[in-house]
Structures are given as structure tokens and as C-alpha cells.
TIDREN-218204 format. One record per residue: x, y negated, z of N, C-alpha, C, O in turn; residue number from 1; residue in one letter. Coordinates in nm, 2 decimals, decimal comma. Layout:
BEGIN
     npx     npy     npz    capx    capy    capz     cpx     cpy     cpz     opx     opy     opz  lumba  guvex
       X       Y       Z       X       Y       Z       X       Y       Z       X       Y       Z    NUM      A
...
//
This chain:
BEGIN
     npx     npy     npz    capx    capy    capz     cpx     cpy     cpz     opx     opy     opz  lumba  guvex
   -1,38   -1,31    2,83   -1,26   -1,38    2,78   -1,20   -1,30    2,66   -1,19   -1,36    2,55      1      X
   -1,16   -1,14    2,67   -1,14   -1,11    2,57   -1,26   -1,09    2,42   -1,23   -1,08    2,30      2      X
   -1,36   -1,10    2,47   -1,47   -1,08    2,37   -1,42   -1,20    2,31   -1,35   -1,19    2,21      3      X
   -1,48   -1,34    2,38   -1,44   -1,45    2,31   -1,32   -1,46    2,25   -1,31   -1,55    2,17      4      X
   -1,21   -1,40    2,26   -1,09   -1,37    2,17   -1,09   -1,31    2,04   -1,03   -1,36    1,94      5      X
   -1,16   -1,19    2,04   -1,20   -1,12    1,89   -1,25   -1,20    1,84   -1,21   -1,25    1,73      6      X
   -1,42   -1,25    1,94   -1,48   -1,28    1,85   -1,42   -1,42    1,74   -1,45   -1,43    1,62      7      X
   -1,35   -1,52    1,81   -1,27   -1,63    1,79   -1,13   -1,57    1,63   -1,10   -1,59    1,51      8      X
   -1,12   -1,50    1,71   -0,96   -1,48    1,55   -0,92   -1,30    1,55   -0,81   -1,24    1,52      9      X
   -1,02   -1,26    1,57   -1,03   -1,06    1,55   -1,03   -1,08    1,38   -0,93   -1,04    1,33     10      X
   -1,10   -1,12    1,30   -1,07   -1,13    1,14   -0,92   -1,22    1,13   -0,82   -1,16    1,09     11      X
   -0,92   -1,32    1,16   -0,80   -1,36    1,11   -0,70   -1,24    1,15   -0,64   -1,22    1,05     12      X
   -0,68   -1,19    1,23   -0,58   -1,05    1,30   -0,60   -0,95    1,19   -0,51   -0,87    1,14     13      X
   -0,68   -0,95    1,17   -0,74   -0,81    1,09   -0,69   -0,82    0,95   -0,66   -0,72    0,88     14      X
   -0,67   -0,99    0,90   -0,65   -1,01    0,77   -0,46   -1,01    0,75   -0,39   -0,98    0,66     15      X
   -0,43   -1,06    0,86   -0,27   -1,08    0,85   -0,22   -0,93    0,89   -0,12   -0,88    0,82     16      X
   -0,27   -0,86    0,98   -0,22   -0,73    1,00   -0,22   -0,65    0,83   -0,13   -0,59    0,77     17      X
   -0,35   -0,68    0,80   -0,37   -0,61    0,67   -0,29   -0,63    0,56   -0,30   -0,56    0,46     18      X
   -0,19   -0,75    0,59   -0,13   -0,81    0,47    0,02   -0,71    0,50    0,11   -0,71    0,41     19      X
    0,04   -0,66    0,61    0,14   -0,57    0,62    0,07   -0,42    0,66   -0,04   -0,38    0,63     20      X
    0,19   -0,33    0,77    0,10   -0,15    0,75   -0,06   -0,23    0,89   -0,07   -0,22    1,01     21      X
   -0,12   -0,27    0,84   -0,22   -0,27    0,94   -0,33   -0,17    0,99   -0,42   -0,18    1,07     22      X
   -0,27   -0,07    0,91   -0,35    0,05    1,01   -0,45    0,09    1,14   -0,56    0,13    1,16     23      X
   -0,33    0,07    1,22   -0,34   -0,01    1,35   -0,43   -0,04    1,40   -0,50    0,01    1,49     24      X
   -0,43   -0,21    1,33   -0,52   -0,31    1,37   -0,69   -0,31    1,30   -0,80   -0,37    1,33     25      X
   -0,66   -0,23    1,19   -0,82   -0,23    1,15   -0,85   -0,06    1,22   -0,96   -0,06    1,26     26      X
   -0,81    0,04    1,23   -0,86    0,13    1,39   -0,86    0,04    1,43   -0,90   -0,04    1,34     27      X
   -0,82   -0,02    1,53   -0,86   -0,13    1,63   -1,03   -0,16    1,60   -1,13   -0,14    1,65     28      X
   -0,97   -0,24    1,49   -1,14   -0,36    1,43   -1,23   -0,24    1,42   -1,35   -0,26    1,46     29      X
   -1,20   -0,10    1,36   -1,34   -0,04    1,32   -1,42    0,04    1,52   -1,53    0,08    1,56     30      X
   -1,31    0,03    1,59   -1,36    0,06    1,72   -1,43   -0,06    1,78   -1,54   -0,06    1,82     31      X
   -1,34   -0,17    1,78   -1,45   -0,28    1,79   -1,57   -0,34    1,72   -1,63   -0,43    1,77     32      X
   -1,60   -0,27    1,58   -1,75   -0,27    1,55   -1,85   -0,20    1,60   -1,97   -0,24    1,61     33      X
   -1,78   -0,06    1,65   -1,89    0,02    1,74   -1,93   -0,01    1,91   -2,01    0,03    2,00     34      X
   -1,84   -0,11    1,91   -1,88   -0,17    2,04   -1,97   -0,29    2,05   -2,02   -0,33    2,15     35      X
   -2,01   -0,37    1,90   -2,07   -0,47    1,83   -1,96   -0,59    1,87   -2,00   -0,69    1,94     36      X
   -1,85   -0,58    1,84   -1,77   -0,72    1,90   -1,72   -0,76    1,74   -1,68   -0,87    1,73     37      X
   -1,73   -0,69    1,66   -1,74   -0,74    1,53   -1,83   -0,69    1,42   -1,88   -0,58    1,43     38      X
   -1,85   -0,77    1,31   -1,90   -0,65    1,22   -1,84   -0,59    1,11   -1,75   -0,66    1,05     39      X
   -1,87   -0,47    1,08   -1,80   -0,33    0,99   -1,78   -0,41    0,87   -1,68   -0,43    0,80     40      X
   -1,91   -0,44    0,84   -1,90   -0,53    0,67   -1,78   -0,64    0,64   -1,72   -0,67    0,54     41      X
   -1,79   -0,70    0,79   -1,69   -0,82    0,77   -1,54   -0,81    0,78   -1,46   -0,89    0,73     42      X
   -1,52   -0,68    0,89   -1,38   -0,61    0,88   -1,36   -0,53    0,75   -1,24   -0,53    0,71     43      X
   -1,41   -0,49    0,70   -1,39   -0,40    0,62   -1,35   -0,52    0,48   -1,27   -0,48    0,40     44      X
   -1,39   -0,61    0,47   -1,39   -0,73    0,35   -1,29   -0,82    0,38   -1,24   -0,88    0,29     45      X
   -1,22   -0,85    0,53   -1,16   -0,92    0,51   -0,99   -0,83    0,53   -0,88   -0,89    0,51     46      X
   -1,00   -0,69    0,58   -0,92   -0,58    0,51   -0,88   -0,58    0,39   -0,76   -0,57    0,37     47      X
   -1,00   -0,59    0,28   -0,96   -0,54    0,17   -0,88   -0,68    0,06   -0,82   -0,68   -0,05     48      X
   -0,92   -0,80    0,14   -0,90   -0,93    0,09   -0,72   -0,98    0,13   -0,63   -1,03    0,06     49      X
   -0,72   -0,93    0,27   -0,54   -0,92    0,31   -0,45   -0,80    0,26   -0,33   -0,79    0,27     50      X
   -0,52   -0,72    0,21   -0,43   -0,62    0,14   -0,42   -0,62    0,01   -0,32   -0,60   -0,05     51      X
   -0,56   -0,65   -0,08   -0,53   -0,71   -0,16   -0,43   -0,82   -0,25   -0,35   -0,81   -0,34     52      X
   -0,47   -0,93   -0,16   -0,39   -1,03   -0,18   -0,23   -1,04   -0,20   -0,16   -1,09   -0,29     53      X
   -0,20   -0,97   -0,05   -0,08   -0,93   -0,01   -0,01   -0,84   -0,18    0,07   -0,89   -0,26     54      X
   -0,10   -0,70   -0,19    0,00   -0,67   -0,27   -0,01   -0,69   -0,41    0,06   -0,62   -0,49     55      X
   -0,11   -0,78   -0,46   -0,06   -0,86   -0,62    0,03   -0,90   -0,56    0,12   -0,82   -0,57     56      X
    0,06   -1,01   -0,48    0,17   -1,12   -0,50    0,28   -1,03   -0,48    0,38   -1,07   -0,53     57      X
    0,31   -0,89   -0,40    0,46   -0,82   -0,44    0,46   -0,77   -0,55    0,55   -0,77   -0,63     58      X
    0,35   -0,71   -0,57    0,34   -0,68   -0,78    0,44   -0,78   -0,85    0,55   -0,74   -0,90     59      X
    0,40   -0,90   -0,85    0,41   -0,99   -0,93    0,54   -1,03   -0,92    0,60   -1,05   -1,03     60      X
    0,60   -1,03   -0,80    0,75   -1,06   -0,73    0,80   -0,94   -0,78    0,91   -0,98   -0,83     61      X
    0,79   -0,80   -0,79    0,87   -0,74   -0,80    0,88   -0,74   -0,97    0,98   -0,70   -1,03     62      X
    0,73   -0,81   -1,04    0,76   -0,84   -1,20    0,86   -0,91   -1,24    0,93   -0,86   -1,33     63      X
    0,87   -1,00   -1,20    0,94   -1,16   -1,22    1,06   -1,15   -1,20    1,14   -1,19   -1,29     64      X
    1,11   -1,10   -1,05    1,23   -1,10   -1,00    1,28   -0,99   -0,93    1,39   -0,99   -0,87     65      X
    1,21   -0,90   -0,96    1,26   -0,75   -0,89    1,41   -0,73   -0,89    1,49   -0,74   -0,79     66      X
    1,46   -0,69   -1,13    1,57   -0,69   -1,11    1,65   -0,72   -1,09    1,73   -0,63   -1,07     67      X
    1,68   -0,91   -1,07    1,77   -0,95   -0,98    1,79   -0,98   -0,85    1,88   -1,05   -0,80     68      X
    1,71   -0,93   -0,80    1,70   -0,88   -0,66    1,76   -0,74   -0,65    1,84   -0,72   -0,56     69      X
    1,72   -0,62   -0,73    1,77   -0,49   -0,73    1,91   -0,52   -0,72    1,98   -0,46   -0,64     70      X
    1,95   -0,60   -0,79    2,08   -0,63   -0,83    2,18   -0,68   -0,69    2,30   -0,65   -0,66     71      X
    2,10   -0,76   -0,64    2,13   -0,82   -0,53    2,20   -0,70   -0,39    2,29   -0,71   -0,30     72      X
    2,11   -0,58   -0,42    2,09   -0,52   -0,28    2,09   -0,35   -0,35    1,99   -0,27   -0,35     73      X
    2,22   -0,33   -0,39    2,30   -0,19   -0,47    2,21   -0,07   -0,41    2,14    0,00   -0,47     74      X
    2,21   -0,07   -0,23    2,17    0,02   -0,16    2,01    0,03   -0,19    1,97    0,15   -0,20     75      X
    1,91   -0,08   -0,20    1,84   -0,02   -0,24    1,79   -0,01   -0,40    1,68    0,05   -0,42     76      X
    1,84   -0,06   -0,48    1,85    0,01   -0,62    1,84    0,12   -0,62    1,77    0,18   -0,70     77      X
    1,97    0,21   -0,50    1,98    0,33   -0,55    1,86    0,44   -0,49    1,81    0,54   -0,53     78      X
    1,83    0,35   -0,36    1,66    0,45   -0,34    1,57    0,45   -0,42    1,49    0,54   -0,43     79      X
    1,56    0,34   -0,49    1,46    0,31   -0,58    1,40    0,37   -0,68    1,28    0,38   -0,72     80      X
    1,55    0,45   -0,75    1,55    0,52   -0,87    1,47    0,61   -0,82    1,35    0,58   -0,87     81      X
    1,45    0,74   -0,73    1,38    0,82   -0,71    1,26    0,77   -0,70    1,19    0,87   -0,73     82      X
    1,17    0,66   -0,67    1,06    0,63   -0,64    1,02    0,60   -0,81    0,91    0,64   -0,86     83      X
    1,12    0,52   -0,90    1,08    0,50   -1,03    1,10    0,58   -1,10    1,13    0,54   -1,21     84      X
    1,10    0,68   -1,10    1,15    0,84   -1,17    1,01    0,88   -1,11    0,93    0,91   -1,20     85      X
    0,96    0,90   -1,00    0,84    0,97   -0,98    0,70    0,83   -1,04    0,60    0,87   -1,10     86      X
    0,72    0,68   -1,03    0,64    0,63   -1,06    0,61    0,67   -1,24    0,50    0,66   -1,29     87      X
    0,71    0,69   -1,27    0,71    0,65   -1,47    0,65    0,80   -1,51    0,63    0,81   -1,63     88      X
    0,63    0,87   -1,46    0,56    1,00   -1,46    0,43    1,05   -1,41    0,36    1,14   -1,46     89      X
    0,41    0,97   -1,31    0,27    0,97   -1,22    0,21    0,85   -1,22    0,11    0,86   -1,16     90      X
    0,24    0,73   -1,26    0,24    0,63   -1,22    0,05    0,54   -1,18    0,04    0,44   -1,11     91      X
   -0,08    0,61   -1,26   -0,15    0,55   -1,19   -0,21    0,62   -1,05   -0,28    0,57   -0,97     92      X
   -0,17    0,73   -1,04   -0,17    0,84   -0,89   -0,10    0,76   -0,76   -0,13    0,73   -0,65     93      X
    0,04    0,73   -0,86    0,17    0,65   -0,77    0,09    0,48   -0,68    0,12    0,44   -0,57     94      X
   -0,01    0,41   -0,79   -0,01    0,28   -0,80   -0,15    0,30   -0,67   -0,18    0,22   -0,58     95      X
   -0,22    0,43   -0,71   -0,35    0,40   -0,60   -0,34    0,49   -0,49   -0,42    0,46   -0,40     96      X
   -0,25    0,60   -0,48   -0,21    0,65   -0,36   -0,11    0,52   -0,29   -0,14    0,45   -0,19     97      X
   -0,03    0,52   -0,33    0,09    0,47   -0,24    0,06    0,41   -0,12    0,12    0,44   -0,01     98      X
   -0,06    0,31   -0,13   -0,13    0,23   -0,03   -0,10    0,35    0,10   -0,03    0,33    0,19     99      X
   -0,16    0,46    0,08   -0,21    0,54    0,18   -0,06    0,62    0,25   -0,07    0,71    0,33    100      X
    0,02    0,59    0,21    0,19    0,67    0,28    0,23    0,59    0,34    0,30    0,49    0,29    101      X
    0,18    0,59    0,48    0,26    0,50    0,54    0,41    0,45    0,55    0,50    0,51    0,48    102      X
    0,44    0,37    0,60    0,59    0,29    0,56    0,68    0,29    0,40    0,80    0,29    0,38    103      X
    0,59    0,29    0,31    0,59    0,23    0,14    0,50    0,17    0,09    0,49    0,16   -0,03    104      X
    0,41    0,10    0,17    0,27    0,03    0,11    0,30   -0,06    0,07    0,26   -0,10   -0,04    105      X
    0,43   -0,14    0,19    0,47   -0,28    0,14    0,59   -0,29    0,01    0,63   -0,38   -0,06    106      X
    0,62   -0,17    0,01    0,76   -0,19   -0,06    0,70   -0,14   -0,19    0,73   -0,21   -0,29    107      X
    0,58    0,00   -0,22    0,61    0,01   -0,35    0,50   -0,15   -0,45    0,57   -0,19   -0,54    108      X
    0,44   -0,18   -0,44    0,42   -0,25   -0,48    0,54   -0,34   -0,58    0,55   -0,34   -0,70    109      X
    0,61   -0,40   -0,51    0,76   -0,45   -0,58    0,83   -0,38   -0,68    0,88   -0,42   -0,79    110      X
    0,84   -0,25   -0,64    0,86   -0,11   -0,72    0,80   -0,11   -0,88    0,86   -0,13   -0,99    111      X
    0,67   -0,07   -0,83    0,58   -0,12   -0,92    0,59   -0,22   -1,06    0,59   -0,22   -1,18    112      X
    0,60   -0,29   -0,97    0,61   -0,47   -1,07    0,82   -0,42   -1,13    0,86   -0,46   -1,25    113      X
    0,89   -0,38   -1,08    1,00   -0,38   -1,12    1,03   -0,27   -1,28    1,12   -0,28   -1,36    114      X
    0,92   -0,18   -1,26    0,93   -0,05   -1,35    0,82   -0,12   -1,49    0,78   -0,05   -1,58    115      X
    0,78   -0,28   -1,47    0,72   -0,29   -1,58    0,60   -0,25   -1,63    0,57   -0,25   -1,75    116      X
    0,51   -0,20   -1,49    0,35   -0,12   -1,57    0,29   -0,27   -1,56    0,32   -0,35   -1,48    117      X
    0,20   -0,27   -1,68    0,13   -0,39   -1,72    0,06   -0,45   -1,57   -0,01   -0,38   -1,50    118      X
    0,08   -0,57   -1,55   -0,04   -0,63   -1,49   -0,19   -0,59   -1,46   -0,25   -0,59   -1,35    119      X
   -0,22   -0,58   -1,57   -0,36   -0,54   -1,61   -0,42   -0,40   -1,54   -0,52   -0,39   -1,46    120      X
   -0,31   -0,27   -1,60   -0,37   -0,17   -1,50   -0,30   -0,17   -1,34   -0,35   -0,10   -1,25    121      X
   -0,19   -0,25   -1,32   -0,18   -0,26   -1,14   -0,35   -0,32   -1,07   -0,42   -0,26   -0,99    122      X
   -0,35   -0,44   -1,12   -0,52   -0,49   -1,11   -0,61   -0,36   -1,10   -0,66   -0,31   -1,00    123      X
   -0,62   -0,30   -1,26   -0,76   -0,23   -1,21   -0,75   -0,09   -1,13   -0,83    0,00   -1,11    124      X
   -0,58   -0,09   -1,08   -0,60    0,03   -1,01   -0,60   -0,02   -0,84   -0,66    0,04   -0,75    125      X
   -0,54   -0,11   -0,82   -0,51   -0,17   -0,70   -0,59   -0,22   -0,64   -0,58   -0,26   -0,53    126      X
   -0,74   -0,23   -0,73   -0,83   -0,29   -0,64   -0,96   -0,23   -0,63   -1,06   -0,29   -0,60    127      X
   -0,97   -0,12   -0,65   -0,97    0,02   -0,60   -0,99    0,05   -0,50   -1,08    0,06   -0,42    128      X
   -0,83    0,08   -0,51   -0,79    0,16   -0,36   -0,71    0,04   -0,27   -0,66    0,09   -0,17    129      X
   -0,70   -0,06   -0,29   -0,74   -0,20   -0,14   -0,91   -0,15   -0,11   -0,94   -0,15    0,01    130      X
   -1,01   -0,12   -0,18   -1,12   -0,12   -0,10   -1,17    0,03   -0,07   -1,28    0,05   -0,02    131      X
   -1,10    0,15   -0,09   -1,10    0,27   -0,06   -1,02    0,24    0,08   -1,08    0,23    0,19    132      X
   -0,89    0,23    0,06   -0,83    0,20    0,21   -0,91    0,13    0,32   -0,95    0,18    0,42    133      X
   -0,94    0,00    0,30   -1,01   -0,07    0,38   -1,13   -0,02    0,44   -1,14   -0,02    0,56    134      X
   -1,21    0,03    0,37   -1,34    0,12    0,37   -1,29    0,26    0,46   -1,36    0,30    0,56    135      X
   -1,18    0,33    0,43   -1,21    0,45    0,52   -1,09    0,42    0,62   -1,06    0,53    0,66    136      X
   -1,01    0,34    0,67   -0,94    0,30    0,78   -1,03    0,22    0,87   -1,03    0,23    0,99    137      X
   -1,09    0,13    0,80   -1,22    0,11    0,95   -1,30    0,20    0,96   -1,33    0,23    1,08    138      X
   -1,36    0,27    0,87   -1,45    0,39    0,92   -1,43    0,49    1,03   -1,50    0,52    1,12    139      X
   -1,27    0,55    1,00   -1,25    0,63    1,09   -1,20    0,58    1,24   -1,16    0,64    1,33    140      X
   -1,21    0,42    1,22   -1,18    0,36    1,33   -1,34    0,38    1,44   -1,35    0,43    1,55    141      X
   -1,43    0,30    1,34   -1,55    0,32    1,35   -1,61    0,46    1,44   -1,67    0,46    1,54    142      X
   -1,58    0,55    1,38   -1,62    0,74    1,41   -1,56    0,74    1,53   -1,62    0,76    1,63    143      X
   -1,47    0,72    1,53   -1,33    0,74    1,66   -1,40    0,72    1,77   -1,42    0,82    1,85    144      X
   -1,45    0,58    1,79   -1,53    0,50    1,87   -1,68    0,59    1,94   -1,71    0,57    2,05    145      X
   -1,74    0,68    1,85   -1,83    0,75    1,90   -1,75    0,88    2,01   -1,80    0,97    2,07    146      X
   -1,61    0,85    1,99   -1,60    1,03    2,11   -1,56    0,91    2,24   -1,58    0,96    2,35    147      X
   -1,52    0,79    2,23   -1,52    0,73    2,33   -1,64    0,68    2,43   -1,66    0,68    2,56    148      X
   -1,73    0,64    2,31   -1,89    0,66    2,35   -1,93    0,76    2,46   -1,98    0,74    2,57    149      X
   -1,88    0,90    2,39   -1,93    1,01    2,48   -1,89    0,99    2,61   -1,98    1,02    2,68    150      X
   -1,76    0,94    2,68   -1,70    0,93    2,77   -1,71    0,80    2,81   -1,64    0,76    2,90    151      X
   -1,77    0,76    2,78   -1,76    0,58    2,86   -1,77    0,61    2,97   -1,66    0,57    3,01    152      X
   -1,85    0,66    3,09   -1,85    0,70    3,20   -1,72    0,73    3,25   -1,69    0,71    3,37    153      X
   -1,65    0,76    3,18   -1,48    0,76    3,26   -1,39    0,67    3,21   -1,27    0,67    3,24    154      X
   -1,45    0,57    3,11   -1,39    0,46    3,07   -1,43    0,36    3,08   -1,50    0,31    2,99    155      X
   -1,37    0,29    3,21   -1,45    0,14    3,30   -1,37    0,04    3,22   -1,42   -0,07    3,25    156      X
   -1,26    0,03    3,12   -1,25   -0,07    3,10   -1,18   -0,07    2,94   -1,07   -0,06    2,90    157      X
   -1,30   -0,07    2,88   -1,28   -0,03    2,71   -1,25   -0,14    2,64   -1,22   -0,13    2,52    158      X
   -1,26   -0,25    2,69   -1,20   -0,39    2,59   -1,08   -0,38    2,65   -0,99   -0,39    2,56    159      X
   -1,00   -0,37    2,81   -0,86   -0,39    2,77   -0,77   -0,23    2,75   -0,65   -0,19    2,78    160      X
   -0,90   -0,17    2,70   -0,85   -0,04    2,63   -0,82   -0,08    2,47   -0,77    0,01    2,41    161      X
   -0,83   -0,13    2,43   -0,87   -0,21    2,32   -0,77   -0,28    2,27   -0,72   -0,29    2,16    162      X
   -0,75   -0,32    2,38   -0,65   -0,52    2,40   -0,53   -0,45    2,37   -0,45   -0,49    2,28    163      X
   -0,53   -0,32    2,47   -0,37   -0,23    2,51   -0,38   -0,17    2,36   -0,27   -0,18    2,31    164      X
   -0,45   -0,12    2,28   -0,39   -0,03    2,19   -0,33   -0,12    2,09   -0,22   -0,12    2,03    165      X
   -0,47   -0,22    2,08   -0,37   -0,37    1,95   -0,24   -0,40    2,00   -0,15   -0,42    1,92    166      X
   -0,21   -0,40    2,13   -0,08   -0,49    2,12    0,01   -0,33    2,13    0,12   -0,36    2,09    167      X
    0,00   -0,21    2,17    0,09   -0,08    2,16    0,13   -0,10    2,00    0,24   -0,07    1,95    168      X
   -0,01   -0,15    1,93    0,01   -0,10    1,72    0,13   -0,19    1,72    0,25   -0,15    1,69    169      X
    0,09   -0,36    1,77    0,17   -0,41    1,74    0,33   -0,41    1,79    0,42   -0,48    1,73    170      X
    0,34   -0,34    1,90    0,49   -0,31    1,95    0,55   -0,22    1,86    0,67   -0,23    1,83    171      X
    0,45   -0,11    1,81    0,55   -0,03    1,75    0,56   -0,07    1,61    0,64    0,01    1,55    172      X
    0,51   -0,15    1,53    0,51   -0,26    1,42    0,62   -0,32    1,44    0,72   -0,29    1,36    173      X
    0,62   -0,38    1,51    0,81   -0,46    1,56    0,91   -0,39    1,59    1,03   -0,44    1,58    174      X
    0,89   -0,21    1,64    0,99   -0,19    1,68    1,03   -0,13    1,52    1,14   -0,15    1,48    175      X
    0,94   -0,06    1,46    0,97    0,00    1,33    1,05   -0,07    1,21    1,13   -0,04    1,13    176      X
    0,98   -0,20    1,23    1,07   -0,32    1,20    1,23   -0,36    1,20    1,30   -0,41    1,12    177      X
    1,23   -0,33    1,32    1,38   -0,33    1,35    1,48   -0,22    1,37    1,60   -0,23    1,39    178      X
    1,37   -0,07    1,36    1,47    0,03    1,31    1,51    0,01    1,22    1,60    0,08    1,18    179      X
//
């Protein structure tokens, strides 16, 4: 039942988690390739396609409409300045790291598009490191999966070991949410 679950909508999960911190959920997917319940090539692509995707379109939103949004919401204008004072100085380090700090993946992007760096190099740096991320967050999902291997023998039930850690990522996704 659970197999037929992944196997049924584990990418579609993989691609919507990915469009926010999906970390999580692709460890998840790269442990479920070492079990053969998906494959590495196809998590790893439809990873880099939901994160992708995801952050042109806040690029572009924070192009368009950042400022009067900043405008909208004083409190975080005023965090912001520090993140655009370190972007306008660092900024293609800023544009292909950032992915990888957790809890700013989703936000600097908008950042980004707000401080005015051309289109063109957000593109050729962002799509990059969407397929650096994607590539080494299922891998080490992937690797993980071999010390579990070693121990299978004391682990009788590794899909709803599985089941339990996707839906723990996703509790604490909701709860982080709402702090």
C-alpha cells in the first residue's frame, strides 16, 4: 500500500515540497531510491524543476513588485536592508549559495529581484545551483540509506520508517511555519 503510494504521487511530493525548504522530502526521495521505490535520475529532475521553477517566479515577483510590497510591510524592509547590503557586494556567491541556508531559500529570491540584479545573471546562476542542490540533497539522501542498509536486520519496518520521517519533515514544515 505504501509502495503504491510513492510509487503513484512520491514525484509529484517531491516536486511541491521542492517548490518550498524541501529538504526533507528529497532525503526522504533520495532514501527511497536506495530502496528502488523510486528512481535517483527522476527525483533528482523533478527536484531541480520544483525549485527551479519556484524560484524564477519569486525572482520575478520580487522584480516587478518587491518595492511596493517592501513598502507595504516596514518590518520587513528593515530586515532586508542587511540581506541587500550583503547581496550588492557578494551578490553572485549571495544568488547561488542562498538556496543552501536554510529558512532564506524562499525569501531571498524576492530579495534578489528587489535589489535589481539583471534577469539574465539570476538565470545563469540559479540554474546551477537548483541542479547542484537537487543533485547533492538526494545524494546524501541516497548515502544515508546505505548505514540503514547495514542495519536492516534491526529495522523490520523501513517504509513506515519512511512514511514517519516524511510526515515528521512535514510537521515540522508547518510548525516552522507558524512560528
Amino acid at each position: 500500500m505504501i509502495q503504491d503510494f510513492i510509487r503513484d504521487y512520491g514525484y509529484y511530493a517531491v516536486f511541491v515540497f521542492a517548490c518550498v525548504e524541501g529538504e526533507v522530502a528529497l532525503l526522504t526521495a533520495g532514501f527511497l531510491c536506495q530502496m528502488g521505490m523510486m528512481s535517483l535520475p527522476y527525483v533528482i529532475l523533478t527536484a531541480f524543476l520544483g525549485t527551479l521553477v519556484t524560484e524564477q517566479g519569486l525572482f520575478f515577483f520580487g522584480h516587478f513588485y518587491g518595492d511596493s510590497l517592501l513598502k507595504k510591510f516596514p518590518k520587513v524592509a528593515e530586515k532586508s536592508e542587511r540581506i541587500l547590503g550583503f547581496l550588492r557586494k557578494y551578490d553572485s556567491a549571495f544568488i547561488f549559495g542562498s538556496r543552501f541556508i536554510y529558512g532564506i531559500r524562499n525569501f531571498s529570491p524576492i530579495i534578489i529581484g528587489v535589489a535589481k540584479i539583471p534577469p539574465i545573471k539570476f538565470i545563469l546562476l540559479n540554474i546551477p545551483a537548483a541542479l547542484v542542490w537537487a543533485i547533492s540533497v538526494a545524494c546524501v539522501g541516497y548515502a544515508c540509506s546505505n548505514f540503514v542498509e547495514l542495519a536492516k536486520e534491526n529495522i523490520q519496518y523501513v517504509e513506515i520508517a519512511s512514511l514517519l520521517i516524511l510526515i515528521l519533515g512535514f510537521a515540522y514544515y508547518i510548525y516552522r511555519k507558524h512560528k
